[in-house]
N, C-alpha and C positions, 0 to 999 in steps of 0.2 A: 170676483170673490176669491179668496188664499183660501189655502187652508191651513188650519192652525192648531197644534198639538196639546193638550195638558196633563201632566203626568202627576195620578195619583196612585201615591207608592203606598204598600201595605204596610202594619204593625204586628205588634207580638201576637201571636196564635196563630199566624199562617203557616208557620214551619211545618215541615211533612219529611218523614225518611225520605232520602233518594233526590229528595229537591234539587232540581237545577241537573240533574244529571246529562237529560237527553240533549238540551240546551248547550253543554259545553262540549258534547260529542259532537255537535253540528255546526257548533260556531267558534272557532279559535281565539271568536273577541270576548267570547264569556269565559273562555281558560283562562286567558289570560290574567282576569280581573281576580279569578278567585288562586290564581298562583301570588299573584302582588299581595291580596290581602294575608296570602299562608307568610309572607316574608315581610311583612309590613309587623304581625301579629306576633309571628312564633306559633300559633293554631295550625294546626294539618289540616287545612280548610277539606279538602276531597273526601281524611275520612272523616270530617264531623258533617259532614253535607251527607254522603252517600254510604257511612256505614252506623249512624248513630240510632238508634232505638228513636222510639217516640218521645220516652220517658227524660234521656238525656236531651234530645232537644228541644225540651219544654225550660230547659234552664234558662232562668233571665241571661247566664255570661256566654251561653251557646248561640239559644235564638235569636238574640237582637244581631249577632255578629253575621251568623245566617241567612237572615231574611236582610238586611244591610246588602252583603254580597249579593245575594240573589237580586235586588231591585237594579244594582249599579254593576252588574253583569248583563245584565235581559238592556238595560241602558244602554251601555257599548256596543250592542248589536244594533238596534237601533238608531244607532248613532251612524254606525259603516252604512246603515240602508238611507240615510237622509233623513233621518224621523227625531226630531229634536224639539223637547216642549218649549212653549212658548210661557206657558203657565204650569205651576206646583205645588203640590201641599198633599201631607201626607198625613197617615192617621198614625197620632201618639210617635213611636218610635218609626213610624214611615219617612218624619218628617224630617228625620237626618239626612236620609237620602235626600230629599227634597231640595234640602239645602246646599248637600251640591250640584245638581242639576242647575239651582239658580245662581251657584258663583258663589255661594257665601264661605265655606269650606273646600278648601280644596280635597283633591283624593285622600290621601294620608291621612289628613287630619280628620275626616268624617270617620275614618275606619278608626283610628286612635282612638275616637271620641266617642263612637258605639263602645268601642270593645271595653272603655271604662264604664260608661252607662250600666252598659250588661253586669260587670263585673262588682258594681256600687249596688243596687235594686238587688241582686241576686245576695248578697249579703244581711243588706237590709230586709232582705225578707226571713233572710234567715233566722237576724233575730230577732222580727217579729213572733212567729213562730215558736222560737225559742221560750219568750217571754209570755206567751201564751199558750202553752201547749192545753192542746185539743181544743181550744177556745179562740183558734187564732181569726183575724182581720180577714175580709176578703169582697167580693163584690156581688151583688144579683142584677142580672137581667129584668127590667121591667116592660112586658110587651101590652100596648094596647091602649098605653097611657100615652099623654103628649110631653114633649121634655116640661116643661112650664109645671104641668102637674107635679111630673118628680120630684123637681126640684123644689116646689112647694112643701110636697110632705117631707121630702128629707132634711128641709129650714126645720121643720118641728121634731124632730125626732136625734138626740145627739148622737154624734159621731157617726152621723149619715151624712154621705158626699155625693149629689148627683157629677158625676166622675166621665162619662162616654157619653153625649148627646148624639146617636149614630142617625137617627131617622125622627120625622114625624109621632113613631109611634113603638120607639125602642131607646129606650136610654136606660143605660149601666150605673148602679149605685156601690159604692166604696164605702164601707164600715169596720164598726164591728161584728163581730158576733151576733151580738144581744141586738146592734143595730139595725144588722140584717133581718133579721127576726121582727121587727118592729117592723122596716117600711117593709117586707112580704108582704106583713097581715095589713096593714095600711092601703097597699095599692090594690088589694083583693077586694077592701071596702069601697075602693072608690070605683070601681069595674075596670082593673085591670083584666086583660086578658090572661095572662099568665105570669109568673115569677119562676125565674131560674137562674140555682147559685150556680155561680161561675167554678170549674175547675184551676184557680189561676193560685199565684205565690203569695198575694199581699195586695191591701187595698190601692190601687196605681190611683194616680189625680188625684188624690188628695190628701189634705194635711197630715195625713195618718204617715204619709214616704218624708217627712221633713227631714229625718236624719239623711236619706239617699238626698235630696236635694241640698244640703250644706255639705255634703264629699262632692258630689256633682260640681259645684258651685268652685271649690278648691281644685279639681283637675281641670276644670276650663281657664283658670287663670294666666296659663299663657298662652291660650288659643287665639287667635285672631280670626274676627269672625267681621267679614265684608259686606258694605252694603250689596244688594243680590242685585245682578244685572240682568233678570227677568223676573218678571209676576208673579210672587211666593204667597203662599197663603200661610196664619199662623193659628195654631190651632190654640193656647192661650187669650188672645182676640178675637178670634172667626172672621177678621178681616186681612187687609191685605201689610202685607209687614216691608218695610221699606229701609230701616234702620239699620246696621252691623251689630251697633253696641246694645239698641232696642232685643237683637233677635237673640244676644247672647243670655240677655237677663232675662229672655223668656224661655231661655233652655234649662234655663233652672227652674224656673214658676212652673213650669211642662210639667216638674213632676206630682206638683201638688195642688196643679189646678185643672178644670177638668178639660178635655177635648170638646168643643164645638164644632163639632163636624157639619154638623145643618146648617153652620152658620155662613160656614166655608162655601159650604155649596150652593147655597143662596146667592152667594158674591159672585162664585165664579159664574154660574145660571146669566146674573146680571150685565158680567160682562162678557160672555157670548152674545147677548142680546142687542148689547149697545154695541159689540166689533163691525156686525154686518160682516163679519167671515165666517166661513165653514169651520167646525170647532169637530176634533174626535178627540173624545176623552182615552188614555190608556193608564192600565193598573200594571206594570212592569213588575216582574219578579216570582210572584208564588201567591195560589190560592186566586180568589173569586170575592173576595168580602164588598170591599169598596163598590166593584161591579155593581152586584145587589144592591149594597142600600145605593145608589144613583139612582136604579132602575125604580125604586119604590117612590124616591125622591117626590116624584112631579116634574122634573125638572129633565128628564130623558127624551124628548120630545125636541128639547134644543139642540141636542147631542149624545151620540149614544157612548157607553163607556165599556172598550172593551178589555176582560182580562188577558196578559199577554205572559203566558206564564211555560210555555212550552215550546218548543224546537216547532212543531204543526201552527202552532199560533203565531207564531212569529213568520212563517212563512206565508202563513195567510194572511197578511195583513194587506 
């Protein structure tokens, strides 16, 4: 029996002051990565990593560039110790990383490609925002309910998007306003456990980012994007993504369709099961999320997934 690596990279909201610091005090392969992306970008990556407030790295054109580095930094170390996934997929903006892990982007171009992401959504949200002042778009938390349910009442309810499929018993709705307000009182009736609005920019996954998805759409037009030369998961599907030209057109549907994240982990579950190899899951880069929802999963028992987000973590591995 092998054993056999999968790397599930984090999305927006893991950023934290300070991130990555101790990691690249310890490891000269995670310098490295966040000095190429400072000269790749024009960003002074060290001070938007290690001296930015919370407030400015909640920006769509900071964090995705951020938590990006951090995944494909904590990589490269990884990489020097022989630790190299076999399998990928990443939640929402995780899965750029993801995609170069599995060949489909090279370095450059992932980092290019976040940093217009970031820099398109942060706009777009802008004027969202703009165009709805105090009334603007955004997302709620639904715990207790099953995605299926969600996604049921939020079919009845307009400009409701079940948007984040995260677990069994948590999935994130994208609206409006008024929308939001509707499925709360909605999933309260049906014995949700709880509702809570998201602190975030603008409704993510769905049709509400359409205009960030056609600027998206126009900055990938001369990206070249390769079939992946290992087992990528796509969160547009929740299955396994095989195409180059498939995964580009689903880097643009990314933005306005939701994450299937249970659906992902279903497959990959699956095919642990059918390897007959030893499987350890790793969440490389910053934060603990993905960790948890595995562990609630059901599916933790095949293989455990651990977060690897520290200089101590990485040595413990």
């Amino acid at each position: 029996m092998s054993k056999k690596f999968a790397f599930l990279f984090p999305g927006q909201g893991a950023q934290e002051p300070g991130m990555l610091k101790d990691v690249c005090e310890a490891f000269p392969e995670a310098r490295k990565v966040v000095d190429d992306v400072t000269k790749i970008t024009g960003v002074d990556m060290p001070k938007l990593l290690w001296e930015s407030d919370a407030a400015t790295l909640s920006r769509s054109d900071n964090s995705q560039l951020a938590i990006t580095t951090a995944s494909l930094a904590v990589m490269a170390v990884l990489k020097s110790k022989g630790i190299e996934p076999s399998a990928s997929m990443g939640f929402s903006l995780g899965e750029f990383p993801a995609l170069y892990a599995a060949g489909v982007l090279s370095f450059e171009d992932v980092i290019k490609v976040v940093r217009q992401r970031g820099l398109i959504m942060q706009k777009t949200c802008e004027n969202i925002a703009k165009a709805n002042e105090g009334h603007a778009p955004g997302m709620t938390a639904v715990l207790g309910l099953s995605p299926e349910k969600v996604e049921e009442l939020a079919s009845g309810v307009e400009n409701a998007y079940a948007a984040n499929l995260n677990s069994p018993v948590q999935t994130v709705v994208s609206g409006t306003a008024d929308a939001l307000d509707a499925i709360e009182a909605k999933a309260k009736e049906a014995g949700a456990r709880r509702t809570v609005r998201l602190s975030v920019a603008g409704p993510f996954h769905s049709p509400l980012m359409q205009e960030a998805a056609d600027n998206f759409e126009k900055a990938l037009a001369g990206v070249t994007f390769n079939n992946p030369d290992k087992i990528l998961f796509s969160n547009v599907t929740g299955k396994k993504a095989e195409n180059g030209e498939e995964i580009k057109k689903n880097a643009v549907l990314h933005l306005t369709n939701p994450v299937r994240w249970t659906s992902e982990e279903a497959v990959l579950n699956d095919l642990i099961k059918e390897s007959g190899d030893e499987w350890v899951l790793i969440e490389p880069g910053v934060g603990a999320v993905l960790s948890g929802l595995w562990a609630k999963s059901g599916y933790s028992e095949s293989a455990a997934c651990k977060a690897v987000n520290s200089a101590e973590s990485i040595q413990n591995l």
